[in-house]
N, C-alpha and C positions, 0 to 999 in steps of 0.2 A: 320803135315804129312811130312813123309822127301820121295824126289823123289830120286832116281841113275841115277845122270845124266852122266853115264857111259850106260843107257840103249839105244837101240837101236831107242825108240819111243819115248824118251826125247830127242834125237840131231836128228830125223826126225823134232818133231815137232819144234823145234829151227833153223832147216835148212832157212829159209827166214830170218831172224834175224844178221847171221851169213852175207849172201850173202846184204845185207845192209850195213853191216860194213865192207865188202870187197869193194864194186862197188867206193865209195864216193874216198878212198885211192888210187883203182885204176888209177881212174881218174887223179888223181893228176900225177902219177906216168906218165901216157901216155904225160900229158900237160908235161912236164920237158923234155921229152925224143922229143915231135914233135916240143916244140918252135922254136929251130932255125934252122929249116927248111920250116918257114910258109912262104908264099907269104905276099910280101907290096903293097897296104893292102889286109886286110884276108877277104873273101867274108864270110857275114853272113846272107847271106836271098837268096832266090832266089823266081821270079815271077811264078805264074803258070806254064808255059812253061818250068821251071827250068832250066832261064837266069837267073845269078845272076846280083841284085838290090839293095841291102847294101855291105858297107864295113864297117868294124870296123880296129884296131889296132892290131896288132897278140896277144897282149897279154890279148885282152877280147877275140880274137879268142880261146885261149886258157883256159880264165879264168871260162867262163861261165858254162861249163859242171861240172865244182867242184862245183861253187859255186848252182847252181840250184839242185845238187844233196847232199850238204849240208841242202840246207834248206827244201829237201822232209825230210831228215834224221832227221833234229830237228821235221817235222812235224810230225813224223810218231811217234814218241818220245812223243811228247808235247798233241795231239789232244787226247788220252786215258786219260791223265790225266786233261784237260779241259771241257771236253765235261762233262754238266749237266745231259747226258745219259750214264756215261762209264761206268757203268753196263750191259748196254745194248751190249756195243763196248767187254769189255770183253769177252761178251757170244758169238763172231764169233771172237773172236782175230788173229786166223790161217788163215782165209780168207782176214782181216785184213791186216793179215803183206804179204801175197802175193800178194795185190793188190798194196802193196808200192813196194814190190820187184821188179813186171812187170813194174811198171810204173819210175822208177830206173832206169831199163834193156832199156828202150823204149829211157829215155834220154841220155844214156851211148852212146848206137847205134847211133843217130844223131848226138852226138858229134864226133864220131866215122867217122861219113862221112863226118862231116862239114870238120873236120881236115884232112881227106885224099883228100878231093877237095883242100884245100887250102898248100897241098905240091907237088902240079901239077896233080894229076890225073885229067883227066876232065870225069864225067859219068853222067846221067842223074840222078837226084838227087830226083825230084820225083817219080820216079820208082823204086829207092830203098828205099825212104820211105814207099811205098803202103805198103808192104807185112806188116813191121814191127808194122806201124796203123791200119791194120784190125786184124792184134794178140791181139794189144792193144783192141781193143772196144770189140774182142769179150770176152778178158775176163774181162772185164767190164760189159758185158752181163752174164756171171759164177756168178760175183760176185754179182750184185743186187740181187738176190732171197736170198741171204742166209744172208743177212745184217739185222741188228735191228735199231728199230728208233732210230739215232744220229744226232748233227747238223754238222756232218760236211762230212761223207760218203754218198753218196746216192741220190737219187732224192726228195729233201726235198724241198719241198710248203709248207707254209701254212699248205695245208689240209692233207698231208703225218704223217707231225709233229704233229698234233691236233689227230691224232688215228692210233692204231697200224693194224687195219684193212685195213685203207684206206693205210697204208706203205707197209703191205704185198702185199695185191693184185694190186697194182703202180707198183712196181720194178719185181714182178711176169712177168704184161707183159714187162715193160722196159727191163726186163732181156732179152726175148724172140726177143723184139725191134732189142736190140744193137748186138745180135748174128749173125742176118739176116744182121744188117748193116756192120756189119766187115766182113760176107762172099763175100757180094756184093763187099764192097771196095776192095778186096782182087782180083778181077776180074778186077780192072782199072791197076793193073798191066800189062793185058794182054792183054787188047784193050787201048791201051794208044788215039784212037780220042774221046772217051767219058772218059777222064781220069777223067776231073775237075767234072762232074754227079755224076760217080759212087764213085769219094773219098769220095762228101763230103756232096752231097742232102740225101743218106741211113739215117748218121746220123746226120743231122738234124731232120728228121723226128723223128726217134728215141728219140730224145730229146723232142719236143715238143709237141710228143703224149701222155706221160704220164705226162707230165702237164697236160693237159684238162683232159683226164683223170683223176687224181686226184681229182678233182674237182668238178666231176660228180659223182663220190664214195659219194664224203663229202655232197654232199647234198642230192644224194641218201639213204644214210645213219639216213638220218633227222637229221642233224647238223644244228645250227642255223649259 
């Protein structure tokens, strides 16, 4: 079967694809143009309070955001064609490549502001990451319900991977989980004295309710 990928809804659905093989380049591009302007040394971490706590050398201050969004890029590349489920991965591929897209976009960003702190602007660094991490989790919450069982996307136990019942109805509520949890963190933006609560207890919880959950499926289920 031959597609026209001249159609409108063959370069829709290739649109996150594209933006993949943009971001990685970019990056490069911005490292080249900020190097020699970084501060000695370049801050790479900061503490809760969002005092900085690490230092590196400017040119991992620089290096890190290519290389970490290279190897999402081999990953996004490489996990379809590993996974003993990529039939499974196929059958949501478009959800798939937009969960690499955003989470691309998410590292792009941090890079983005690691390298604008470290050519003198000083801002408060946790409060520009909030908004960026509750976009992230919540669509990480989109994405769990429409995912198939794979080992490498997803809330995968044990008991998720052992049935495709116990996976849908997992990430069903997980999905529900992480949405509430990126709304909530999306609020420490703006009550910055419960900043550290509302970033990061949402999702935890999020996380390790659809463990136990899991698991109560699976035996609910009568799994031995």
């Amino acid at each position: 079967m031959h597609f026209n990928t001249d159609s409108p809804i063959i370069l829709g659905m290739n649109t996150p694809r594209i933006l993949l093989f943009i971001i990685t380049p970019l990056s490069l591009v911005v490292a080249f143009l900020v190097f020699p302007y970084l501060s000695y040394p370049a801050v790479s971490h900061w503490d809760v309070t969002g005092v900085p706590n690490g230092f590196v050398l400017p040119f991992w201050a620089v290096a890190f955001g290519p290389l970490i969004l290279a190897m999402f890029l081999l990953l996004w590349w490489g996990i379809p064609k590993i996974d003993p489920l990529k039939k499974n991965i196929e059958s949501f591929r478009r959800v798939y490549d937009i969960f690499w897209v955003v989470g691309s976009l998410f590292i792009f960003y941090i890079y983005a502001l690691t390298l604008y702190w470290n050519i003198g602007h000083i801002f408060n660094i946790n409060m520009a990451i909030a908004p960026a991490f509750a976009f992230l989790i919540i669509t990480i919450g989109v994405v769990l319900p429409r995912t198939k069982r794979n080992w490498f996307i997803g809330i995968r136990t044990p008991w998720t991977l052992a049935s495709d019942s116990v996976w849908e109805k997992t990430h069903a509520l997980g999905g529900k989980l992480f949405v509430v949890a990126g709304i909530i963190s999306f609020f420490a933006f703006f009550i910055p004295f419960y900043f550290e609560w509302l970033f990061l207890a949402p999702l935890i919880v999020a996380t390790i309710v659809p463990i136990i959950y899991s698991y109560l499926l699976y035996k609910k289920e009568g799994y031995e």
